[in-house]
MARTORMAR-707692 format. One line per 8 residues: number of its first residue (from 0); their letters; for each residue x, y, z of C-alpha. Coordinates in steps of 0.05 Angstrom, whole numbers, plus 5000, padded with zeros to 4 digits. Layout:
<pts>
NUM) a) X,Y,Z | ...
</pts>
This chain:
<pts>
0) xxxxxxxx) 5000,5000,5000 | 5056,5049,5013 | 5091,5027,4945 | 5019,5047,4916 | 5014,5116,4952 | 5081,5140,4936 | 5062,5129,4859 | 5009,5178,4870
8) xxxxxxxx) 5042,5230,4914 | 5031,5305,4884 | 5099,5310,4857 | 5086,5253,4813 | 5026,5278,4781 | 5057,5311,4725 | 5085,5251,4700 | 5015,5216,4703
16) xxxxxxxx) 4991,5271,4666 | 5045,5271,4606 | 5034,5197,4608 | 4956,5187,4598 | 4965,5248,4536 | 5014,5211,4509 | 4975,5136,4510 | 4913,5174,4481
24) xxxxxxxx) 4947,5213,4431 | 4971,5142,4411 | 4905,5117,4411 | 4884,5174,4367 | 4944,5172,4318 | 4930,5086,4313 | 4851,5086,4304 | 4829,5045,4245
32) xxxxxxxx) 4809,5087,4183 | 4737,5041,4195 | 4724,5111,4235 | 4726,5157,4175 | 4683,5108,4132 | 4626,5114,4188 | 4643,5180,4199 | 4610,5196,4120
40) xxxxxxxx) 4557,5154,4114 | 4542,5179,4176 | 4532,5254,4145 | 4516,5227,4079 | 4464,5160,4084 | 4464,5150,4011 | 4544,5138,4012 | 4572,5068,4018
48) xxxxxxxx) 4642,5043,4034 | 4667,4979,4009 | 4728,4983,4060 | 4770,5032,4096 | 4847,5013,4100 | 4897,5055,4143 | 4882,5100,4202 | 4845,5160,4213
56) xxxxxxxx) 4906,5207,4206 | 4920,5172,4134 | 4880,5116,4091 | 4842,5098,4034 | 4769,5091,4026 | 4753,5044,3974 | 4694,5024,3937 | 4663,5088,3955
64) xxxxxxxx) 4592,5094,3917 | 4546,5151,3929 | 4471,5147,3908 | 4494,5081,3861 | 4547,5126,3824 | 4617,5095,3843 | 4665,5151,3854 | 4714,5104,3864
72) xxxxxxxx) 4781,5101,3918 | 4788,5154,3958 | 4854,5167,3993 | 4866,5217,4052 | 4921,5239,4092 | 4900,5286,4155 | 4928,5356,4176 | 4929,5358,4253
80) xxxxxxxx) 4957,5430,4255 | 4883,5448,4230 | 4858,5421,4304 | 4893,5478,4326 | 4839,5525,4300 | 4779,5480,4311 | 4774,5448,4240 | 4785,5379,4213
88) xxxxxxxx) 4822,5372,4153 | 4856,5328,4098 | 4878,5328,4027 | 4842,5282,3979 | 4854,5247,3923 | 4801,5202,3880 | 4818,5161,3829 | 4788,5091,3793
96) xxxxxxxx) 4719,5111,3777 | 4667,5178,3764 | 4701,5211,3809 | 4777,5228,3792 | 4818,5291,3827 | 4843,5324,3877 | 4830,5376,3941 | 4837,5391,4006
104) xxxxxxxx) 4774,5387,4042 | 4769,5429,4114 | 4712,5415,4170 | 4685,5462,4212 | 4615,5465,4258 | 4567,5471,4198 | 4619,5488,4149 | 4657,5455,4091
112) xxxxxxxx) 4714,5484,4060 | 4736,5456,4000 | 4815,5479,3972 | 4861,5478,3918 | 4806,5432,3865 | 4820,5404,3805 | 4766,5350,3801 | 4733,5303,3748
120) xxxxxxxx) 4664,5271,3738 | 4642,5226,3688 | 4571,5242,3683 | 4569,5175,3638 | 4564,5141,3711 | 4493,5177,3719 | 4442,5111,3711 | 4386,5138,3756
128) xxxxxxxx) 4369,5206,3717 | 4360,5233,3655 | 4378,5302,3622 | 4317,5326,3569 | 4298,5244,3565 | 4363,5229,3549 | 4435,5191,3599 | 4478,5236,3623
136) xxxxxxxx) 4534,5236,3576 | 4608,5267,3579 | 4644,5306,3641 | 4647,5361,3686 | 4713,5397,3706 | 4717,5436,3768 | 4778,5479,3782 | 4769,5524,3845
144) xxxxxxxx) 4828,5560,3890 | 4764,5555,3946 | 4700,5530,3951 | 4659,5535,4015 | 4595,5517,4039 | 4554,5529,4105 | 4477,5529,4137 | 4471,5598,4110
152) xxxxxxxx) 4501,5603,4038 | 4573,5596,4011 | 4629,5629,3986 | 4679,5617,3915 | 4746,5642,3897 | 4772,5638,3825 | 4718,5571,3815 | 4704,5542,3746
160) xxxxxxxx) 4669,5494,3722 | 4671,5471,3649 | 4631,5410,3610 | 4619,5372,3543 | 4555,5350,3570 | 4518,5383,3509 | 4561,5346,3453 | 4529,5282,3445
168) xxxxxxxx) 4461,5322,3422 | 4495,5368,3390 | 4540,5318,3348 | 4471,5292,3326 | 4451,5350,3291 | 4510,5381,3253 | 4572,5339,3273 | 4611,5389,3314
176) xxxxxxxx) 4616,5403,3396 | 4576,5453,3447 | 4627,5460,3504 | 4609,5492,3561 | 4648,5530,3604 | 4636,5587,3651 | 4648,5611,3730 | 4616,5586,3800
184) xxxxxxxx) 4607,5654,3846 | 4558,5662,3912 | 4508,5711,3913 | 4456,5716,3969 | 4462,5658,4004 | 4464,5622,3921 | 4512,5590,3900 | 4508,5609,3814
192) xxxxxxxx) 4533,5574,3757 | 4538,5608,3694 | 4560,5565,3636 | 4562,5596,3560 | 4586,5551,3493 | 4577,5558,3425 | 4581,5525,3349 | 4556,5501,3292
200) xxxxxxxx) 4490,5496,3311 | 4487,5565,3356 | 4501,5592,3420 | 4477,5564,3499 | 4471,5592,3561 | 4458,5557,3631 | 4447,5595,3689 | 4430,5555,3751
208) xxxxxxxx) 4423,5574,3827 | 4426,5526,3885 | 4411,5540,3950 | 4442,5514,4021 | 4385,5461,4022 | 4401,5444,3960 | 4331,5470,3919 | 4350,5498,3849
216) xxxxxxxx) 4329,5544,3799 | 4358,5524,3733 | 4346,5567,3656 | 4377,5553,3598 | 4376,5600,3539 | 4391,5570,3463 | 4395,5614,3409 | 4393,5558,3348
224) xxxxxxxx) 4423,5579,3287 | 4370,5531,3242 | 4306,5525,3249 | 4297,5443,3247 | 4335,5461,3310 | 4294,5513,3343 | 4232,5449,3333 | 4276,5399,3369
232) xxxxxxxx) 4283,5441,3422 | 4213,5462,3422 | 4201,5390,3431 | 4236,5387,3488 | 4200,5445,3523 | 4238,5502,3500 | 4192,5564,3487 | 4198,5633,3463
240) xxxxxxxx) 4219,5670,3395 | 4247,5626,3340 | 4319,5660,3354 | 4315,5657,3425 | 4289,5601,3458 | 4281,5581,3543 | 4273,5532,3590 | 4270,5536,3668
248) xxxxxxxx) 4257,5488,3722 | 4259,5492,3795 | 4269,5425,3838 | 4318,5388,3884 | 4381,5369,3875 | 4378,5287,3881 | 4426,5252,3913 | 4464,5292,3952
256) xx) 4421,5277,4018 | 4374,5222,4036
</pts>
């Protein structure tokens, strides 16, 4: 009993101290990456993980599939001087399916910041939904020096995004492309995507607005440059003067949430 008691004595207690930080900071730096993989389905039900290899400081996510679209493997490695400031953050990079890029992705109390993006989707992976009737065809190229979203709105710094969604269809009428390309800004609480392209067959505009609960407003403007085109598109619910057709819709966002 003495031996026990002197262990404890007040001049000791310092070293008890050091020694339980430095078994949990151990235990921290050692936990299985299995934590991170229920960590985002937790905030995102629709994701799945087909296994998590590593630990939470730096792993791989693999099989990840949100919604049914396989983004593919997903490796991490954490920045613990973010802790320092009350954040959580990594650097990502996803590779071997829709999904294919890079970023740095920062967590905060109802914020995500997303850094330094250069990101890929094949919207070929798209099985679920349609775009005017017909699959999802081509990419989408993000490019962003920041990128953050909150409860109340979000903010973009030098953010593009850039697609050849539009080719297939336009391919089918005349042969040549309709690239889009155009900047992502925040405006009251919106975050606004304005995309522009043009070619053989005329000239596109998409404007589209999302909100933090992810509603939308989308338009898209066409100005064909024949008129078998301006009746196609008239088909597909485009009204308005022969030169200067539109289209809006208002909706959800699917997939993103359950």
């Amino acid at each position: 009993m003495m031996k026990r008691a002197r262990l404890f004595r007040e001049k000791d207690r310092p070293l008890w101290i050091v020694g339980a930080a430095a078994f949990l900071v151990s235990a921290l730096v050692n936990a299985p990456a299995a934590l991170v993989a229920s960590a985002a389905t937790a905030a995102s039900p629709l994701m799945r993980v087909g296994a998590a290899e590593g630990t939470i400081w730096r792993g791989e996510l693999r099989g990840v599939v949100q919604n049914g679209v396989l983004l593919g493997d997903i490796a991490y490695r954490s920045a613990p001087l973010a802790l320092l400031t009350g954040r959580a953050a990594a650097d990502l990079e996803s590779r071997d399916g829709a999904l294919q890029g890079t970023a740095r992705i920062a967590l905060s109390p109802g914020r995500v910041r997303l850094q330094r993006v250069n990101a890929r989707f094949n919207l070929g992976a798209i099985r679920q939904y349609t775009f005017f009737g017909a699959r999802y065809r081509g990419s989408a190229v993000i490019r962003a020096k920041s990128i953050a979203l909150s409860r109340t709105g979000c903010k973009a710094e030098e953010a593009t995004l850039s697609t050849d969604a539009l080719d297939t269809l336009a391919q089918r009428w005349s042969g040549g492309a309709l690239p889009l390309q155009g900047d992502i800004s925040c405006d009251g609480g919106l975050m606004r995507i304005a995309l522009e392209g043009s070619g053989a067959d005329g000239a596109v505009r998409v404007d589209l607005a999302i909100a933090p609960d992810f509603s939308y407003e989308a338009a898209f403007t066409a100005e064909p440059a024949r008129t078998e085109i301006g009746v196609a598109l008239r088909a597909l619910g485009f009204e308005g003067p022969d030169d200067r057709l539109s289209w809006r819709a208002v909706g959800r966002l699917k997939g993103l949430t359950s």
